[in-house]
N, CA, C and O atoms as a CHARMM CRD file, in Angstrom:
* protein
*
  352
    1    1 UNK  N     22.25400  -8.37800  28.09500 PROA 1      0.00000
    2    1 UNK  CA    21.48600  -7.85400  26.98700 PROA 1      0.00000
    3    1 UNK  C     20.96500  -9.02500  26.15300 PROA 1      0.00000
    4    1 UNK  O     21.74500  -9.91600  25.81600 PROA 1      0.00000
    5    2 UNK  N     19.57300  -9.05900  25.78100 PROA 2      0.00000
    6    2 UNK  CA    19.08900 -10.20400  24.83500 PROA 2      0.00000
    7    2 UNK  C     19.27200  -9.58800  23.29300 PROA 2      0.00000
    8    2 UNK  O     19.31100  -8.52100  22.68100 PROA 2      0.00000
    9    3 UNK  N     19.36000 -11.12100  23.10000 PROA 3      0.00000
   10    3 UNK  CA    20.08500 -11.13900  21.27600 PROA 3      0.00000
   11    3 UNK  C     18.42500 -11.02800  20.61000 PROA 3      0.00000
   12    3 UNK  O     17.40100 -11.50900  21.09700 PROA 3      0.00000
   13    4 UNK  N     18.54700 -10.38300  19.59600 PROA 4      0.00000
   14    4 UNK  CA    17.46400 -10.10900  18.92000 PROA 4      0.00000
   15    4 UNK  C     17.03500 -11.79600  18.05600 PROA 4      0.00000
   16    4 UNK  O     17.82900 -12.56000  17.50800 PROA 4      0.00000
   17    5 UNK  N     15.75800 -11.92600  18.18500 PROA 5      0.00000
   18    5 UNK  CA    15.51900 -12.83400  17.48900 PROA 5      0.00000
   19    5 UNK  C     15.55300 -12.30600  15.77600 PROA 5      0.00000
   20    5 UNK  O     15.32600 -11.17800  15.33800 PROA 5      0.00000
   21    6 UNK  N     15.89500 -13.47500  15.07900 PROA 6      0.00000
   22    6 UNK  CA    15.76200 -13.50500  13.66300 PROA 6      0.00000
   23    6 UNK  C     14.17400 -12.76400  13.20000 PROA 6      0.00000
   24    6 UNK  O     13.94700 -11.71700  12.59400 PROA 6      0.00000
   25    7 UNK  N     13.43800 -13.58400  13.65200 PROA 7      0.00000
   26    7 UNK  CA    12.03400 -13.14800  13.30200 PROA 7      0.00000
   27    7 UNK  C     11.99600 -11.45000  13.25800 PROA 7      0.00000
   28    7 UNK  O     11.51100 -10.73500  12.38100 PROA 7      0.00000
   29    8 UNK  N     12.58500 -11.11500  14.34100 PROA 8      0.00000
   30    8 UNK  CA    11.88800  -9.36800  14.81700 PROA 8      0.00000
   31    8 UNK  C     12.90300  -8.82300  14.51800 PROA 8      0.00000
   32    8 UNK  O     12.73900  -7.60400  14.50500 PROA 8      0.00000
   33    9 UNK  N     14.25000  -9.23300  14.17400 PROA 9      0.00000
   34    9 UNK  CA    15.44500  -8.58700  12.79200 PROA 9      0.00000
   35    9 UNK  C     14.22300  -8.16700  12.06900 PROA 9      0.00000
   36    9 UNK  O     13.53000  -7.19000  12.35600 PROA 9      0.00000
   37   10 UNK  N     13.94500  -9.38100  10.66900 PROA 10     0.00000
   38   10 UNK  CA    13.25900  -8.99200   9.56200 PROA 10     0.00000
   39   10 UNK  C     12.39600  -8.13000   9.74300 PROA 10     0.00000
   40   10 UNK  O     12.43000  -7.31100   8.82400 PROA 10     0.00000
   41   11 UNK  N     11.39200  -7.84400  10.72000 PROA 11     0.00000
   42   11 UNK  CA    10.37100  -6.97800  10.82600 PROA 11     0.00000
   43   11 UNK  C     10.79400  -5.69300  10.83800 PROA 11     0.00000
   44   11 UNK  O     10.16100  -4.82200  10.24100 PROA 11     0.00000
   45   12 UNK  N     12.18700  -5.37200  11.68500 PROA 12     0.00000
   46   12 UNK  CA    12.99500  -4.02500  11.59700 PROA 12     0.00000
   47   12 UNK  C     13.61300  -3.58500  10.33300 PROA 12     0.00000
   48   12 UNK  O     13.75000  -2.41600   9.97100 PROA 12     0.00000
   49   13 UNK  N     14.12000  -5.10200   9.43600 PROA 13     0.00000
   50   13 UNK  CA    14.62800  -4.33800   8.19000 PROA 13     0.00000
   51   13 UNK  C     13.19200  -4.02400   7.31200 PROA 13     0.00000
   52   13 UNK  O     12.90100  -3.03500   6.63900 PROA 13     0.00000
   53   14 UNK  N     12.39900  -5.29800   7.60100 PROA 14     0.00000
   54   14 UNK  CA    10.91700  -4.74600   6.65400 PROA 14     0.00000
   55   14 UNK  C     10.76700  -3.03600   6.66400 PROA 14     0.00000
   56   14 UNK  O     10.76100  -2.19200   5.76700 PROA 14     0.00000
   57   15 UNK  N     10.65500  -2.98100   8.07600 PROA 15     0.00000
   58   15 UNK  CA     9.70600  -1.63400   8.58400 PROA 15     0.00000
   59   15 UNK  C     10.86500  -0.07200   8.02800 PROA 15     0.00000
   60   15 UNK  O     10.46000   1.07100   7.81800 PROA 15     0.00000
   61   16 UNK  N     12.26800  -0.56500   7.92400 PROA 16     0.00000
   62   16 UNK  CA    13.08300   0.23500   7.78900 PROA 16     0.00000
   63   16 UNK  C     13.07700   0.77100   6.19300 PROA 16     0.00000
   64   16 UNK  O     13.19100   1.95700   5.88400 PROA 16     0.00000
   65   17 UNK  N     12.89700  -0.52000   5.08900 PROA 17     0.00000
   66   17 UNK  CA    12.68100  -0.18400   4.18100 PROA 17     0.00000
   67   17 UNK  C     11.22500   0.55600   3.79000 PROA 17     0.00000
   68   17 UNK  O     11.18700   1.63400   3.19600 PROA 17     0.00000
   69   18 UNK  N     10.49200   0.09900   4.05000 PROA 18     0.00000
   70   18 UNK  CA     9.03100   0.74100   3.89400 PROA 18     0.00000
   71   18 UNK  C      9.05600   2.30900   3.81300 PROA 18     0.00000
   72   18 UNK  O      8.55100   3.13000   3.04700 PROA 18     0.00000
   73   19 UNK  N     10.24200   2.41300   5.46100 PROA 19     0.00000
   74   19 UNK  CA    10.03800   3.93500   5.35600 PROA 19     0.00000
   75   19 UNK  C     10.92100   4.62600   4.55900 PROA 19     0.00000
   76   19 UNK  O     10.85700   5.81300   4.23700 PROA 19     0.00000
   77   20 UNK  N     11.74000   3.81700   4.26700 PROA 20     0.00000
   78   20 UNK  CA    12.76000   4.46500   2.78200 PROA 20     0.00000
   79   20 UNK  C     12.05200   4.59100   1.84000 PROA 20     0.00000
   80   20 UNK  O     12.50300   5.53800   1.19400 PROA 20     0.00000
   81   21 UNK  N     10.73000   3.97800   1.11200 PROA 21     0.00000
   82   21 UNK  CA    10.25900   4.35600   0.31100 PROA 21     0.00000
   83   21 UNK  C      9.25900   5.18100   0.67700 PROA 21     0.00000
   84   21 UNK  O      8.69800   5.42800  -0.39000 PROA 21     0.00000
   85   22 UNK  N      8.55100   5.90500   1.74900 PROA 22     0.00000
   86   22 UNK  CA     7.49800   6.71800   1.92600 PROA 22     0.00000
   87   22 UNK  C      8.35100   7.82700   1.71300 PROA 22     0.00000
   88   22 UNK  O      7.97200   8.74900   0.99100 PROA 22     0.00000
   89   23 UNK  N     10.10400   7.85000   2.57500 PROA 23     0.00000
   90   23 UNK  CA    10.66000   9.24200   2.11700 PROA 23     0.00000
   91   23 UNK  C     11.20500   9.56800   0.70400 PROA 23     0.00000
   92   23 UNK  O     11.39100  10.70900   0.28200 PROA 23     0.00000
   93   24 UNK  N     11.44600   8.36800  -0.00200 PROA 24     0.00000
   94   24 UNK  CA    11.86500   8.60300  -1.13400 PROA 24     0.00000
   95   24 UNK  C     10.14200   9.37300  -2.09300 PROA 24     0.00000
   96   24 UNK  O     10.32900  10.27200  -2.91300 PROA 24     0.00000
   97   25 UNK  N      8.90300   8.95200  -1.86700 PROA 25     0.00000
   98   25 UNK  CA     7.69200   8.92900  -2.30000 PROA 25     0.00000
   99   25 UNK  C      7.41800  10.51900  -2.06100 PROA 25     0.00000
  100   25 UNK  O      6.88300  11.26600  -2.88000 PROA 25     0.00000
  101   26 UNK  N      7.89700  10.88100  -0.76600 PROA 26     0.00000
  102   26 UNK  CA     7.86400  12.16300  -0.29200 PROA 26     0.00000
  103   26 UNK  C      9.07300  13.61000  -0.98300 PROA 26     0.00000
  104   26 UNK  O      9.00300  14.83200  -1.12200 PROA 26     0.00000
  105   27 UNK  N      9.96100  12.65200  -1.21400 PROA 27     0.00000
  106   27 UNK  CA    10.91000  13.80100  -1.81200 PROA 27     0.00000
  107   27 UNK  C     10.55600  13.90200  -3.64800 PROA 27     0.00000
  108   27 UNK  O     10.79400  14.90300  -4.32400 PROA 27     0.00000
  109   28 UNK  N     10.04500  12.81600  -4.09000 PROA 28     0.00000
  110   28 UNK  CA     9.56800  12.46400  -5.41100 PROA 28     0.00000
  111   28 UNK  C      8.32500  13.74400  -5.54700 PROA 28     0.00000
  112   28 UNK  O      8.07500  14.48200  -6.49900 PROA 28     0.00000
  113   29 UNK  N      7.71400  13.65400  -4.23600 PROA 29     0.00000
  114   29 UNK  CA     6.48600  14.20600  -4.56500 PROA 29     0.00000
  115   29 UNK  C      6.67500  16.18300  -4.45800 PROA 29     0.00000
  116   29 UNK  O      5.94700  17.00000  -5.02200 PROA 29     0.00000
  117   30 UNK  N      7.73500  16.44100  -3.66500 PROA 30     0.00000
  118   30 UNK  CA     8.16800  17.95800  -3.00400 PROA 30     0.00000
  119   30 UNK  C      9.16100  18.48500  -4.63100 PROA 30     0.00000
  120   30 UNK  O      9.27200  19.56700  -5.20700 PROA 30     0.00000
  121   31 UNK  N      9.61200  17.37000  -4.84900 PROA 31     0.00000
  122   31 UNK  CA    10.54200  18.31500  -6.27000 PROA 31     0.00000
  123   31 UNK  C      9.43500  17.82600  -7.16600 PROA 31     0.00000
  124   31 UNK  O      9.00500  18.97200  -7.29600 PROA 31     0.00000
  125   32 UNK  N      8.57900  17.09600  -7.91700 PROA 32     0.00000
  126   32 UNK  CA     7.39000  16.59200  -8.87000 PROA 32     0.00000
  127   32 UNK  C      6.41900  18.11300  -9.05500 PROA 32     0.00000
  128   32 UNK  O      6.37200  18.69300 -10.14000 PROA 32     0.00000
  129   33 UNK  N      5.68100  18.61900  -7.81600 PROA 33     0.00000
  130   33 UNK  CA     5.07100  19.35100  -7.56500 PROA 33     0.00000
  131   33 UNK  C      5.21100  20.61500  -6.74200 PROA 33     0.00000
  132   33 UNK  O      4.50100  21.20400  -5.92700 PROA 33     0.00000
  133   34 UNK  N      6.29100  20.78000  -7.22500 PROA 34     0.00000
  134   34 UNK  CA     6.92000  22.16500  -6.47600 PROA 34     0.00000
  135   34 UNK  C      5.69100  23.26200  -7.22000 PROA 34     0.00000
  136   34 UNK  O      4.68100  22.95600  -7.85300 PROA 34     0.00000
  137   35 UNK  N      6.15900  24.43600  -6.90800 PROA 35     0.00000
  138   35 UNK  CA     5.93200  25.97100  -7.24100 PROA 35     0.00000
  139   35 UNK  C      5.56600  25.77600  -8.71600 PROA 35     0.00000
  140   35 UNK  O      6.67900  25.84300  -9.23800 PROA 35     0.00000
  141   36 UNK  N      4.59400  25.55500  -9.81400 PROA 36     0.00000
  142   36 UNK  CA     5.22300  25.46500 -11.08300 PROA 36     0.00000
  143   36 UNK  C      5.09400  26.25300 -12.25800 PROA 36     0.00000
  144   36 UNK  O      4.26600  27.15500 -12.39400 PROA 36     0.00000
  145   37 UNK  N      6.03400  25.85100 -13.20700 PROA 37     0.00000
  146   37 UNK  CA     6.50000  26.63300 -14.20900 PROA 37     0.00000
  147   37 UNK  C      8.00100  27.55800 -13.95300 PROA 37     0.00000
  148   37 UNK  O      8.57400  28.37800 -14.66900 PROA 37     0.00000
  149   38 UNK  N      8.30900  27.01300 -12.61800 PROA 38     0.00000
  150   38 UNK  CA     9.72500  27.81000 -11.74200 PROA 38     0.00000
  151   38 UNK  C     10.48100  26.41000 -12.50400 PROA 38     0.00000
  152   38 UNK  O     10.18400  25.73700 -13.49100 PROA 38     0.00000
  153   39 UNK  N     11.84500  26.35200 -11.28600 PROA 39     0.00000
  154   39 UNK  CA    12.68000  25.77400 -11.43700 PROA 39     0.00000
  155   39 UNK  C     12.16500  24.21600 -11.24500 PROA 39     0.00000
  156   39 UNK  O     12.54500  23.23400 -11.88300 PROA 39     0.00000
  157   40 UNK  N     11.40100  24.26200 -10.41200 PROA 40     0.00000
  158   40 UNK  CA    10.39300  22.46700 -10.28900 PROA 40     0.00000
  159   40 UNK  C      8.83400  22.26500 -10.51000 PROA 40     0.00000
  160   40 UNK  O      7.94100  22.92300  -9.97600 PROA 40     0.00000
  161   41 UNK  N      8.71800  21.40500 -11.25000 PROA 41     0.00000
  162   41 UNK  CA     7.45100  21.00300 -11.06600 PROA 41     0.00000
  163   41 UNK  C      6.73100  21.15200 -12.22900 PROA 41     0.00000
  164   41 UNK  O      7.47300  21.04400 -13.20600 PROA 41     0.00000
  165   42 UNK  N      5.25700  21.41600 -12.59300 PROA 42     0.00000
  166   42 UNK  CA     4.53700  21.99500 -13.19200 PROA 42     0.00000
  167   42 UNK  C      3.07200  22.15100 -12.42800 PROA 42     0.00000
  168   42 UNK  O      2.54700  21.75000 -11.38900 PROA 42     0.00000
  169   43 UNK  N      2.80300  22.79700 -13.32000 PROA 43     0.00000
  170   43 UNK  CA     1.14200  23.01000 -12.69000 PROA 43     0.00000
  171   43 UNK  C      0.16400  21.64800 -13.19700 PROA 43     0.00000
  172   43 UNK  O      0.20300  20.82800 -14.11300 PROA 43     0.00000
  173   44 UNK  N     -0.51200  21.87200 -12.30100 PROA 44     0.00000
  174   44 UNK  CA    -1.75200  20.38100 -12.25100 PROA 44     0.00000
  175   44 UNK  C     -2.83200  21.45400 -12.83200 PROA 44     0.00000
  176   44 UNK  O     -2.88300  22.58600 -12.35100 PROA 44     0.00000
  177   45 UNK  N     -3.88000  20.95200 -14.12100 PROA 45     0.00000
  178   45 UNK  CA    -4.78100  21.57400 -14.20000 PROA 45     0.00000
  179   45 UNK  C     -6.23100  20.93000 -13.34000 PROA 45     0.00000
  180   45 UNK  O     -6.30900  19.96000 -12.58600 PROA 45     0.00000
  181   46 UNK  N     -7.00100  21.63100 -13.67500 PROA 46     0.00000
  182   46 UNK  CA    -8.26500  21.26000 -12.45000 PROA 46     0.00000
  183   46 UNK  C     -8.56700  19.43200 -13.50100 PROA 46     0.00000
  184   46 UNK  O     -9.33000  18.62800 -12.96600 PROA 46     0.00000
  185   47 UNK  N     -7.82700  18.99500 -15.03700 PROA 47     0.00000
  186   47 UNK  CA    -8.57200  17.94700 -15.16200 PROA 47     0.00000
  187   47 UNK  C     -7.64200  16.85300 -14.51900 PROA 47     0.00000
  188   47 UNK  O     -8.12100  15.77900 -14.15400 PROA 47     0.00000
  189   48 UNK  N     -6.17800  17.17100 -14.37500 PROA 48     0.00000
  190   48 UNK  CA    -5.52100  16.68000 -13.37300 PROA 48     0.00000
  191   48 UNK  C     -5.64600  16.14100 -12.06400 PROA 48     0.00000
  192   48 UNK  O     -5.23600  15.08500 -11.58300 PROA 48     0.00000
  193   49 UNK  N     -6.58100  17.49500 -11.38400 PROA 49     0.00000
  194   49 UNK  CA    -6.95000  16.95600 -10.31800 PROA 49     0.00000
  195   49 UNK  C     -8.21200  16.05700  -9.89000 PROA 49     0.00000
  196   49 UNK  O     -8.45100  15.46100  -8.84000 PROA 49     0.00000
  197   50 UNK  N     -9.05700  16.20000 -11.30000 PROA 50     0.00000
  198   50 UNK  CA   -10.09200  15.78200 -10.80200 PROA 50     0.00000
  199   50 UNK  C     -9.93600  14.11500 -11.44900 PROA 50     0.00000
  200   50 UNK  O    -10.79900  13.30300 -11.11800 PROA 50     0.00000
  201   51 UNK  N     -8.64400  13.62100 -12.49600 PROA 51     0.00000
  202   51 UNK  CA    -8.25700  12.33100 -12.33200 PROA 51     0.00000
  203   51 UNK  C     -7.47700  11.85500 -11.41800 PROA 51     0.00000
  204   51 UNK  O     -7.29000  10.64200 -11.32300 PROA 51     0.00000
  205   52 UNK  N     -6.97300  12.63700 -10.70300 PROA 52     0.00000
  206   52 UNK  CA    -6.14300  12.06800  -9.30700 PROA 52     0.00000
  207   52 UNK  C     -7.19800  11.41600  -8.44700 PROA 52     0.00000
  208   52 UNK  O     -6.98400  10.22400  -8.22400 PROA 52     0.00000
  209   53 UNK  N     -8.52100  12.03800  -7.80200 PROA 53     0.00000
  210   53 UNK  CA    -9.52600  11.98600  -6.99500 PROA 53     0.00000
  211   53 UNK  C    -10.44400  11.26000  -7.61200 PROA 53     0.00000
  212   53 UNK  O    -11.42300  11.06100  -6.89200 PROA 53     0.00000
  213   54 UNK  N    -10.54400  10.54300  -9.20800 PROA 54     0.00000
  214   54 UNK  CA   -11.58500   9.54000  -9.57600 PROA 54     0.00000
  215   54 UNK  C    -10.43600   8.49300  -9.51500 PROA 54     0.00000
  216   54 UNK  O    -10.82300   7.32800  -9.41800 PROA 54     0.00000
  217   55 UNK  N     -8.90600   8.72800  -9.56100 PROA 55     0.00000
  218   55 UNK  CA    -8.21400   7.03600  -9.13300 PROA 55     0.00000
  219   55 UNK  C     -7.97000   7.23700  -7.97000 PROA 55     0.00000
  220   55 UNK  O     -7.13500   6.36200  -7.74300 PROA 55     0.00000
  221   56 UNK  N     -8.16900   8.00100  -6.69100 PROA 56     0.00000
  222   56 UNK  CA    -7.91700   7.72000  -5.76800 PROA 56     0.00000
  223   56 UNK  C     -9.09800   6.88300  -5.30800 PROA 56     0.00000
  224   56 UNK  O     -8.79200   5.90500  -4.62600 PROA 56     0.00000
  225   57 UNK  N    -10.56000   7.10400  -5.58200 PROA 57     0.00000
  226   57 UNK  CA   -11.62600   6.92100  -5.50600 PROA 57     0.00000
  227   57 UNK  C    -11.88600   5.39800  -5.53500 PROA 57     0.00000
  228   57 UNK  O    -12.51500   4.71800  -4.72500 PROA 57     0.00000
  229   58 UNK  N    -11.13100   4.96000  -6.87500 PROA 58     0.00000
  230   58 UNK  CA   -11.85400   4.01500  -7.46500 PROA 58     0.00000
  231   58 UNK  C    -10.56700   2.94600  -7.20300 PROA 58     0.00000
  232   58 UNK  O    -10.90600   1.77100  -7.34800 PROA 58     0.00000
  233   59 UNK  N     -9.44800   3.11000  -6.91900 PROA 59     0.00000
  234   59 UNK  CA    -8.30100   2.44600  -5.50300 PROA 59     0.00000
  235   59 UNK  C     -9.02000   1.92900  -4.82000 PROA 59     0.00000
  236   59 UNK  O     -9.49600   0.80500  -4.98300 PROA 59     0.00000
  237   60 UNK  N     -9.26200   2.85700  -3.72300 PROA 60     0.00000
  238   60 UNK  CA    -9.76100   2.77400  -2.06300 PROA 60     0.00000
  239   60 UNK  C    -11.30500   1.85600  -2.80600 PROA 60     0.00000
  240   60 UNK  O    -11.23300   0.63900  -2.63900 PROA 60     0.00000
  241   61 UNK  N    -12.21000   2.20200  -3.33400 PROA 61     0.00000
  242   61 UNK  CA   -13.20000   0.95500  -3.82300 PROA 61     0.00000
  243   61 UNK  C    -13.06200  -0.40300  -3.68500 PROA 61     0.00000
  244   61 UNK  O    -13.61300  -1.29700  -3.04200 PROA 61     0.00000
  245   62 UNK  N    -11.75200  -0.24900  -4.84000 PROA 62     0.00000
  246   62 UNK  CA   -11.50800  -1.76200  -5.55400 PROA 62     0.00000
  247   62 UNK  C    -10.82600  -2.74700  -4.12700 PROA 62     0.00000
  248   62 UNK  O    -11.10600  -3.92000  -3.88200 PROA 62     0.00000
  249   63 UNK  N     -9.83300  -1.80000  -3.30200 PROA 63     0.00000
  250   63 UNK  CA    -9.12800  -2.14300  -2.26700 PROA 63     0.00000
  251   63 UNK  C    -10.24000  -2.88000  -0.85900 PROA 63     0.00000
  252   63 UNK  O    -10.08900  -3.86700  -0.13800 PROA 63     0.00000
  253   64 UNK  N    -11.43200  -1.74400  -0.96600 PROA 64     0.00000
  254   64 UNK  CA   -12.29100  -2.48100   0.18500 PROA 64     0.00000
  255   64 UNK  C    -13.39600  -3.32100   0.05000 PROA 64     0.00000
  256   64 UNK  O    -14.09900  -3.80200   0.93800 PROA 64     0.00000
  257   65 UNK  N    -13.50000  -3.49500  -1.65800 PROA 65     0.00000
  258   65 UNK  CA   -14.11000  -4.42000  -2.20100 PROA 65     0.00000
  259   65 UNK  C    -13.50800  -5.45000  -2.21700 PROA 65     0.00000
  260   65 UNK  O    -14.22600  -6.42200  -1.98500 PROA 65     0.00000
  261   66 UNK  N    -11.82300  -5.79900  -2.50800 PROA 66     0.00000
  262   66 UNK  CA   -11.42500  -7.08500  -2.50300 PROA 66     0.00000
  263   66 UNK  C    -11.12400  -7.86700  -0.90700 PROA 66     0.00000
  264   66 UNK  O    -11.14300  -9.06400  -0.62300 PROA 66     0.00000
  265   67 UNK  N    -10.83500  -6.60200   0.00400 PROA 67     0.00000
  266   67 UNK  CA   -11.04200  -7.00400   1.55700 PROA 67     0.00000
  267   67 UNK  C    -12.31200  -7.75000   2.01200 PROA 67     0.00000
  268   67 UNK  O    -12.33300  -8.71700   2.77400 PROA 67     0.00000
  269   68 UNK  N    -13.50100  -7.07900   1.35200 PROA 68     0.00000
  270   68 UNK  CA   -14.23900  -7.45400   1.73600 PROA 68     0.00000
  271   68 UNK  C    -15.13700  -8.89600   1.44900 PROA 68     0.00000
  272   68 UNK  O    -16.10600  -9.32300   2.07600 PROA 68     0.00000
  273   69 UNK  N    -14.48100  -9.43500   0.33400 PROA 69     0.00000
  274   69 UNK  CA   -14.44400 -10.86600  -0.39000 PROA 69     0.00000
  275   69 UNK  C    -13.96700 -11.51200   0.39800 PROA 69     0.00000
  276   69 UNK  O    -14.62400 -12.43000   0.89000 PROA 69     0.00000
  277   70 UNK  N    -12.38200 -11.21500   0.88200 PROA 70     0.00000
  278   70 UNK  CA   -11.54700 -12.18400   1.74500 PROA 70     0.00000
  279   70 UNK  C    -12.20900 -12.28300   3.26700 PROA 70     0.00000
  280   70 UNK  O    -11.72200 -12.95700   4.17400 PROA 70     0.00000
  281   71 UNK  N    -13.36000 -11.51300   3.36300 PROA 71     0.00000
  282   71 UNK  CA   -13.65500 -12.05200   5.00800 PROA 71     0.00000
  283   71 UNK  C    -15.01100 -12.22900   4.72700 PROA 71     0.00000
  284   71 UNK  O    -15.76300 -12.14300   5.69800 PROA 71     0.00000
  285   72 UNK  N    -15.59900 -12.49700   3.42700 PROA 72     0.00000
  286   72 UNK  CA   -17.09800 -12.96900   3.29100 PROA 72     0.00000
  287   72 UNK  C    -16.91900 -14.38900   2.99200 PROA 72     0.00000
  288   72 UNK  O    -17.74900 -15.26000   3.25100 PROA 72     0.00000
  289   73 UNK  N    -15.31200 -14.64400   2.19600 PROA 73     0.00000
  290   73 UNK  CA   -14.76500 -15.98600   1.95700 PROA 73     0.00000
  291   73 UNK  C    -14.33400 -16.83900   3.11300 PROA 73     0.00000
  292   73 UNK  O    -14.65900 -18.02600   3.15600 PROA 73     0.00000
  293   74 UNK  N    -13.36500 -16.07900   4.37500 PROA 74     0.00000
  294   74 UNK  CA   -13.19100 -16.83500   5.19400 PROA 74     0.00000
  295   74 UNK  C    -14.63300 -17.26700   5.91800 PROA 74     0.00000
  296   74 UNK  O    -14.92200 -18.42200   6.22900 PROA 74     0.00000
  297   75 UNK  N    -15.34500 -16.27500   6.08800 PROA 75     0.00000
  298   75 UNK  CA   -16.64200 -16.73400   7.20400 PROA 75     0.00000
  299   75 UNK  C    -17.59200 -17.83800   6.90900 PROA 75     0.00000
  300   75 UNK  O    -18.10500 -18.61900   7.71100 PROA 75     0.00000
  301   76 UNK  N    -17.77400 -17.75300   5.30000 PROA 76     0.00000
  302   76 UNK  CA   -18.49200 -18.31200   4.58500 PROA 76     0.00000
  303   76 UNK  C    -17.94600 -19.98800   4.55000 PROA 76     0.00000
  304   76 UNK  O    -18.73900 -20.87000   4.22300 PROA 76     0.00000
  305   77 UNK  N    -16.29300 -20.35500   4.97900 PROA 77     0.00000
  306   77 UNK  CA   -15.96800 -21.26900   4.96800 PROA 77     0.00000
  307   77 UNK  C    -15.30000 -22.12100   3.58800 PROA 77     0.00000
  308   77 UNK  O    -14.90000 -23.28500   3.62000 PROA 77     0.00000
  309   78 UNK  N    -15.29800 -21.32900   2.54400 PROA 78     0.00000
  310   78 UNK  CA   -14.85000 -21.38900   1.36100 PROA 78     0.00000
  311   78 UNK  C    -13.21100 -21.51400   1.49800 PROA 78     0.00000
  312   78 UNK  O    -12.52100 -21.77800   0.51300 PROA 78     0.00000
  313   79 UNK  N    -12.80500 -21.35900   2.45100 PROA 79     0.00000
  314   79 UNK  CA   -10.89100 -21.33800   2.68700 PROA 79     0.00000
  315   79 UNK  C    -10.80800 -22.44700   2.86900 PROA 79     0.00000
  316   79 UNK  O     -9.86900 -23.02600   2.32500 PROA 79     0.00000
  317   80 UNK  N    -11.89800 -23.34300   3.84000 PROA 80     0.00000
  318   80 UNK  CA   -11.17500 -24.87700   4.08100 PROA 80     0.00000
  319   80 UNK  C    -11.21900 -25.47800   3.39100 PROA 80     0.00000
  320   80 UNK  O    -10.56400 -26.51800   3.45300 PROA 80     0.00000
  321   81 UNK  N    -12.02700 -25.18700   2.30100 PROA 81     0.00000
  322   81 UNK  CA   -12.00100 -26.16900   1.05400 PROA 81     0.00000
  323   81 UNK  C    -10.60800 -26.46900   0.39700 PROA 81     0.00000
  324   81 UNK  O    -10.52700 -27.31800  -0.49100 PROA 81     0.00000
  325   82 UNK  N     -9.66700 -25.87000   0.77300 PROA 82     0.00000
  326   82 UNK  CA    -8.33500 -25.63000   0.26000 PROA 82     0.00000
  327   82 UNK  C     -7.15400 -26.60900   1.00300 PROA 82     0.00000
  328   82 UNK  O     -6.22200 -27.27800   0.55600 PROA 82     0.00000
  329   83 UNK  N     -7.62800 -26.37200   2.23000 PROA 83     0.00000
  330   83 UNK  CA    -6.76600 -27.26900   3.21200 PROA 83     0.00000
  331   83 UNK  C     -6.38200 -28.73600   2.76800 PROA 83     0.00000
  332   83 UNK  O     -7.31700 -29.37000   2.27900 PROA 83     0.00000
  333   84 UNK  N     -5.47500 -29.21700   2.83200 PROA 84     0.00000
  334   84 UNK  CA    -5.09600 -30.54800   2.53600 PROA 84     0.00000
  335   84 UNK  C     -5.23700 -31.76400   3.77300 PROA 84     0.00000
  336   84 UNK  O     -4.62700 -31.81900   4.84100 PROA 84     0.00000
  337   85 UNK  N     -6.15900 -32.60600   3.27600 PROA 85     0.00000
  338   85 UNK  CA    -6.97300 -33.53800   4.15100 PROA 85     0.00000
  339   85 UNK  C     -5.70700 -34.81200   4.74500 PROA 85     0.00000
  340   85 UNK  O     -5.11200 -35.55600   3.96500 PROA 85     0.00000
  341   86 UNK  N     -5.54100 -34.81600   6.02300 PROA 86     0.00000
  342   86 UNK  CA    -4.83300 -36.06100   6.28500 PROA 86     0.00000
  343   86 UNK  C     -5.62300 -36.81300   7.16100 PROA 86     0.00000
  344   86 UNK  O     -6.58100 -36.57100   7.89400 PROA 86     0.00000
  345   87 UNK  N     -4.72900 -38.11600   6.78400 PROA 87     0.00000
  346   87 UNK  CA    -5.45100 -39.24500   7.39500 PROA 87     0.00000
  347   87 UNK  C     -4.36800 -39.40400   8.48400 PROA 87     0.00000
  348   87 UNK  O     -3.15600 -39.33600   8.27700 PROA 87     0.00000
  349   88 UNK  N     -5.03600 -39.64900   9.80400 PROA 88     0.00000
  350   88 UNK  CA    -4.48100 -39.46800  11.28600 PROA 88     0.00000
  351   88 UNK  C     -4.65800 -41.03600  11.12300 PROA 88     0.00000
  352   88 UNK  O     -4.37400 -41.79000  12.05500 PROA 88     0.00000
């Protein structure tokens, strides 16, 4: 049997935690927004929802706007400017 490398450990505890927080995100979200005005939750009014969907909006924007810097920056050649110059 091969011994797990160190490297692909961390990636398993990475990946293990990640999904501890999508289920914790998920059980947050099932008791948050239950049935409401019952025993969980409350009700979302329509201005609720319609600020959920202008920050989900304006997230996913800002998110593929700053992606899209980082590969107009790499192409553009603006990264090597960063690199530290040695003398061979």
């Amino acid at each position: 049997m091969k011994a797990v490398k160190p490297r692909q450990a961390g990636a398993w505890i990475v990946l293990a935690v990640l999904v501890a927080f999508l289920c914790a995100a998920i059980a947050f979200m099932v008791v948050g927004w239950g049935p409401g005005e019952g025993e969980r939750g409350q009700e979302m009014s329509a201005a609720g929802y319609v600020a959920m969907v202008l920050g989900i909006i304006v997230t996913l924007a800002l998110g593929m706007g700053l992606m899209a810097l980082v590969f107009y920056s790499n192409r553009e050649g603006h990264d090597q400017d960063s690199e530290l110059k040695r003398d061979e």
